[in-house]
C-alpha positions in Angstrom: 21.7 -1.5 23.6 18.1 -0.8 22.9 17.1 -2.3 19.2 13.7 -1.3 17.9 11.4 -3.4 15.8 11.3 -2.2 12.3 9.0 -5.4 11.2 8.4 -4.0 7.0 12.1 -4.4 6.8 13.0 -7.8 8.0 9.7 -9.0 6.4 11.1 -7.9 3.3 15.1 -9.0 4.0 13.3 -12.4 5.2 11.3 -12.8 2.0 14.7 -11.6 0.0 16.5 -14.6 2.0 13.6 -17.2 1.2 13.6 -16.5 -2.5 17.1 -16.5 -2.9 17.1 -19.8 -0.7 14.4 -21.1 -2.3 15.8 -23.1 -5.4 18.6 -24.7 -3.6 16.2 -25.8 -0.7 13.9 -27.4 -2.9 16.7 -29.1 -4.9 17.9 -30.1 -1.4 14.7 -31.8 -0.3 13.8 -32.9 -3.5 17.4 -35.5 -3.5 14.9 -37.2 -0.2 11.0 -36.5 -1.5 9.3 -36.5 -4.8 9.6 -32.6 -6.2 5.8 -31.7 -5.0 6.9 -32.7 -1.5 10.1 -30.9 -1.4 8.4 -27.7 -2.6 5.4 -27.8 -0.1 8.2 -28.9 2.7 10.7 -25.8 1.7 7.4 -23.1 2.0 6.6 -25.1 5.3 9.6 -24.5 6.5 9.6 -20.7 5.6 6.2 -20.7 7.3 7.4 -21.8 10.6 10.8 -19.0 10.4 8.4 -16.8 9.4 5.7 -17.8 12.5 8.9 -17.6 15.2 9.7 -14.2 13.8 6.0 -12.9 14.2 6.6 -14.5 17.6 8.8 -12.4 18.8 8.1 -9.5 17.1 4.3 -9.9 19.4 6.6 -10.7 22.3 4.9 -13.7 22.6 6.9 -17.2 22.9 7.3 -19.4 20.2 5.4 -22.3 21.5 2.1 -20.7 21.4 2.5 -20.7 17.5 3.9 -24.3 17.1 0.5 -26.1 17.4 -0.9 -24.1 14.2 2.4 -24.2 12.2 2.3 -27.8 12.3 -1.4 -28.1 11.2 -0.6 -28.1 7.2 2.4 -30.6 7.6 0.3 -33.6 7.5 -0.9 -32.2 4.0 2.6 -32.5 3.1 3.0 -36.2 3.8 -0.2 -37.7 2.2 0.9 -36.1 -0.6 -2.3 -33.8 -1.5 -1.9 -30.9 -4.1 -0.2 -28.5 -3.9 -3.0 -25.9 -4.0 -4.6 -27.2 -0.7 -1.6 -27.0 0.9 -1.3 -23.3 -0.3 -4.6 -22.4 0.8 -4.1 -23.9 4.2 -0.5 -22.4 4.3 -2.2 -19.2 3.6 -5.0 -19.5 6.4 -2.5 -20.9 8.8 -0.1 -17.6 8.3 -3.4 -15.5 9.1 -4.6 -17.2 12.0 -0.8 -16.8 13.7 -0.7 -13.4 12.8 -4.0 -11.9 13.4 -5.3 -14.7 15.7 -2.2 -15.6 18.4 0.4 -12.9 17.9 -1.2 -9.4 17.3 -4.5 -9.9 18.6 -6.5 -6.7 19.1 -8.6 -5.1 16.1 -9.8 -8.3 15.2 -12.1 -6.6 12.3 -9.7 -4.7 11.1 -6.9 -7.4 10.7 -9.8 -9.5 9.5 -10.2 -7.5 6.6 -6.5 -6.8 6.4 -5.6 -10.7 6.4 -8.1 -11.2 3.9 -6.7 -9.1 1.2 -3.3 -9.7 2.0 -3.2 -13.5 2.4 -5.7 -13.8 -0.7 -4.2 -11.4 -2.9 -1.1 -12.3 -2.5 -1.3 -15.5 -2.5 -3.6 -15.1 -6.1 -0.5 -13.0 -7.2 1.9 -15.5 -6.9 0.1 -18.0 -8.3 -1.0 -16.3 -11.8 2.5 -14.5 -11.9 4.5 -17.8 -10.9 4.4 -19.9 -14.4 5.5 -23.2 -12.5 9.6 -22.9 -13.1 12.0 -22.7 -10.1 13.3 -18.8 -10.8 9.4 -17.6 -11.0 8.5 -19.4 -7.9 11.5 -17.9 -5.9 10.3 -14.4 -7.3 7.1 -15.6 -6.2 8.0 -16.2 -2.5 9.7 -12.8 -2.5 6.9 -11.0 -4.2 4.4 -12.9 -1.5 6.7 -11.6 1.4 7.0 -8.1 0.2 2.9 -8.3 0.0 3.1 -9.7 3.6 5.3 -6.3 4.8 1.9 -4.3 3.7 0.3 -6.0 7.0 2.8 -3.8 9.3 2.4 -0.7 7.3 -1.6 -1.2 7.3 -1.4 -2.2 11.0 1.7 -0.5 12.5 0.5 2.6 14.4 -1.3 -0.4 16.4 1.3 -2.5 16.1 4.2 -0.3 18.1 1.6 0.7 20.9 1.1 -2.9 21.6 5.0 -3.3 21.9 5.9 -0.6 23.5 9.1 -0.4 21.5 10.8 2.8 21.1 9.5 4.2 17.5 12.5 4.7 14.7 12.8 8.0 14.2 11.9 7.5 10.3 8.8 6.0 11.2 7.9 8.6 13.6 8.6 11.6 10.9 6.7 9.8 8.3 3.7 8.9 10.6 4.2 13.1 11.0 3.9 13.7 7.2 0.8 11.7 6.7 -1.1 12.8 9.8 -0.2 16.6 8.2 -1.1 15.7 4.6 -4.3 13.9 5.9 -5.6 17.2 7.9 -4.6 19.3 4.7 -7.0 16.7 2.5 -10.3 17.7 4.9 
């Protein structure tokens, strides 16, 4: 059986799974840790799931990520804000992506990473108002943000692979070449 890698939608199904997750994982950690731990421990957590997915998605083994994932866990346990832990969350998801996994175009995915990981990360924070239901929307609305990387990136993306291409994907790659040519 030959299974293509359709990235956008587990992104999105992961991010679904996260925020649905995220309440009763917090709650969960937060019976062991102070409440600011347990929610900096649940996204770390989701961080690493998310870095062995990009993992494999790159076809590159999981221990070449670990070193970097593990990098904002020490924030966690000396008990720092929450916002620095954020901000190095959100450089640590770039540099897997961009910077071990998917490695070519590196001003491109520069510029890419930038907006995504900023923006979305700015999102969640002025939309999140600080209650458990807005920051499990938030985590889904920061994942569905984080699917934009594949779209921005894919053509690259499935000649790196070498995956077969889903047909969908192929027929809308089709439709924008054609409505790009008809623009100039």
């Amino acid at each position: 059986m030959n299974i293509t890698k359709r990235p956008v939608r587990a992104t999105v199904l992961l991010g679904l799974a996260c925020g649905i997750s995220f309440v009763p994982a917090t709650m969960l950690f937060a019976c062991m840790v102070s409440w600011s731990t347990a929610f900096c421990l649940t996204i770390w957590v989701y961080l690493v799931i998310y870095g062995a997915f990009l993992a494999r998605w790159a076809g590159k083994s999981f221990a070449s990520s670990i070193f970097p994932l593990l990098i904002p866990f020490p924030f966690i346990v000396w008990g720092n804000p929450e916002m620095s832990f954020m901000m190095m969350s959100l450089i640590i998801l770039s540099w897997v992506r961009s910077g071990i996994c998917f490695t070519d175009l590196p001003y491109r995915r520069l510029g890419v990473e930038v907006m995504l990981s900023m923006g979305g990360g700015a999102l969640v924070a002025f939309f999140a108002s600080g209650s458990p239901a807005s920051w499990a929307l938030g985590v889904w609305m920061f994942f569905l943000i984080q699917a934009l990387y594949f779209i921005l990136i894919g053509d690259k993306l499935i000649a790196e692979t070498g995956e077969p291409v889903d047909p969908f994907d192929l027929a809308r790659r089709g439709a924008e070449r054609i409505l790009a040519s008809e623009d100039s």
